[in-house]
C-alpha positions in Angstrom: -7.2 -53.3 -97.5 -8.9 -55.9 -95.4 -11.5 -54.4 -92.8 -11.7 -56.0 -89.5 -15.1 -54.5 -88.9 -16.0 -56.3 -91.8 -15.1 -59.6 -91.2 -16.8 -63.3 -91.3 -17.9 -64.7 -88.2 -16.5 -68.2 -89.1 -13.1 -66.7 -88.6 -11.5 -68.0 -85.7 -10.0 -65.3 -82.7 -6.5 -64.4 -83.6 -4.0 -62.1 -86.0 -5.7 -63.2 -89.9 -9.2 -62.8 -90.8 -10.9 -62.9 -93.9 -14.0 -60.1 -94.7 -16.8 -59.3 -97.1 -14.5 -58.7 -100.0 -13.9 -62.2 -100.5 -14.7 -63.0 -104.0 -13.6 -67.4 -103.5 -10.5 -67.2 -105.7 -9.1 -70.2 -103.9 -5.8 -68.3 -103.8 -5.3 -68.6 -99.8 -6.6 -72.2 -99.4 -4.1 -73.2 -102.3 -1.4 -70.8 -100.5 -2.6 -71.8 -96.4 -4.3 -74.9 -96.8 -3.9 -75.3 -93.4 -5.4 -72.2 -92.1 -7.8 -71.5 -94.8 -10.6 -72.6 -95.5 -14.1 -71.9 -97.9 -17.6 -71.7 -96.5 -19.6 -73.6 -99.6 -23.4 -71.9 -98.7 -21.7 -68.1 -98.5 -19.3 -68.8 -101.4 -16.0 -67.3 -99.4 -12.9 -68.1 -97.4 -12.3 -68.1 -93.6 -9.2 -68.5 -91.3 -9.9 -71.7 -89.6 -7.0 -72.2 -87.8 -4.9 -69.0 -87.3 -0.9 -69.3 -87.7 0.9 -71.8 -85.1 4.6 -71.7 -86.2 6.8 -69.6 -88.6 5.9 -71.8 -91.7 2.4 -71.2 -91.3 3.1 -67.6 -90.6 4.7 -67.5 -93.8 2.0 -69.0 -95.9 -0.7 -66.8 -94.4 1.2 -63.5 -94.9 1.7 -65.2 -98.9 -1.8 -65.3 -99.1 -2.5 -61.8 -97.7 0.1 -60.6 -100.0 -1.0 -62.4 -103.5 -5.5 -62.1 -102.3 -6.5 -60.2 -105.6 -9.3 -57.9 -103.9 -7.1 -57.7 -99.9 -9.5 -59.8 -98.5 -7.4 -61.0 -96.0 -6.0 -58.7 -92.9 -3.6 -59.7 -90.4 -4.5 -57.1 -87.5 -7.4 -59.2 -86.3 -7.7 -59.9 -82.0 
């Protein structure tokens, strides 16, 4: 389960984060392309935009539900 004392710092305010687990999969930027996102010098995914609408909502709990290591919380501030 995803850690929101653990997260990245490149995640922006709001509901989904990503955190240390992160092992790059791609899963949630192929899921959210919208609202996910990969930092290419740390080698893991961030929430760049967080959820604006029920679509995206939909797509970012996909991804939370299908990350293979729960990677990705949605109880973030």
């Amino acid at each position: 389960m995803a850690d929101a004392a653990n997260k990245y710092s490149q995640n922006i305010t709001g509901k989904f984060y990503v955190d240390d687990q992160c092992i790059d999969c791609d899963l949630c930027r192929e899921t959210a392309p919208a609202n996910f996102t990969r930092d290419d010098d740390g080698g893991h995914s961030y929430v760049f935009k967080q959820a604006e609408n029920e679509a995206e909502q939909a797509l970012c709990d996909e991804a939370m539900a299908g990350c293979p290591v729960e990677a990705i919380g949605s109880d973030g501030e």
